[in-house]
C-alpha positions, 0 to 999 in steps of 0.5 A, spaced: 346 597 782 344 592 777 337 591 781 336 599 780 337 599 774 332 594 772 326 598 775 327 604 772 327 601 765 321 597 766 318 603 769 319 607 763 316 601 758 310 601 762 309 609 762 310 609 754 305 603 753 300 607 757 302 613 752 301 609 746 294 606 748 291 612 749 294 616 743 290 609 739 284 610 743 281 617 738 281 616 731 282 621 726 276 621 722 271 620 728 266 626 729 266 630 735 262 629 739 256 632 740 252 636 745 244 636 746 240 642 747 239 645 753 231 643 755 226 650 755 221 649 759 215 654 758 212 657 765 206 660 765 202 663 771 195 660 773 192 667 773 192 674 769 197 679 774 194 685 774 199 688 780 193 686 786 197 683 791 194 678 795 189 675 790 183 675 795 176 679 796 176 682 802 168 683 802 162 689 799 165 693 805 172 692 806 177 697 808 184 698 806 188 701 812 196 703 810 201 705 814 208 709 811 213 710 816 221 711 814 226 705 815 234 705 814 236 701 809 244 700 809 247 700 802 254 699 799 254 706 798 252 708 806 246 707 810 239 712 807 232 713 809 226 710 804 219 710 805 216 704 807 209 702 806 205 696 809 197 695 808 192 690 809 185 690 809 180 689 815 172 690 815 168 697 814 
C-alpha cells in the first residue's frame, strides 16, 4: 500500500508544477495580440467587358446561326422546362 500511495502524491506534485508554470508563462500588463489585416488584391480585366462573348472577329462576311430548344432542368422545387439557346458563327 505504501508504494501506491507515493505514486499518487508525486503524480499530484507534477500536475500542480504544470499549472503554476503555465499560469506564469502570461503577464498581466502584456498587450494583446495583434492581428494583421487581410492582403486586398485588386483584379482587373485586361479588356473592357461589353457582354460579347467570345472575344474574336469572326470576318466582314460572318453569319451568326442560333439554335433554341427547351431543356429540363431539376431544381430543389421539381424539375421545369427553360429555353436553352447555343449560337456560333460560321462564314456567310
Amino acid at each position: 500500500m505504501g508504494l501506491f500511495s507515493q505514486v499518487g502524491v508525486s503524480a499530484q506534485a507534477e500536475t500542480a508544477g504544470t499549472v503554476v508554470r503555465m499560469a506564469q508563462a502570461v503577464s498581466p500588463d502584456a498587450p494583446p495580440p495583434r492581428k494583421r489585416p487581410q492582403t486586398r488584391l485588386r483584379v482587373t480585366p485586361y479588356y473592357s467587358p461589353d457582354g460579347v462573348y467570345p472575344r474574336y472577329n469572326p470576318g466582314p462576311d460572318a453569319v451568326r446561326e442560333c439554335n433554341a430548344t427547351y431543356v429540363q432542368e431539376y431544381r430543389p422545387s421539381g424539375t421545369v422546362i427553360v429555353p436553352h439557346m447555343s449560337c456560333y458563327w460560321r462564314r456567310g
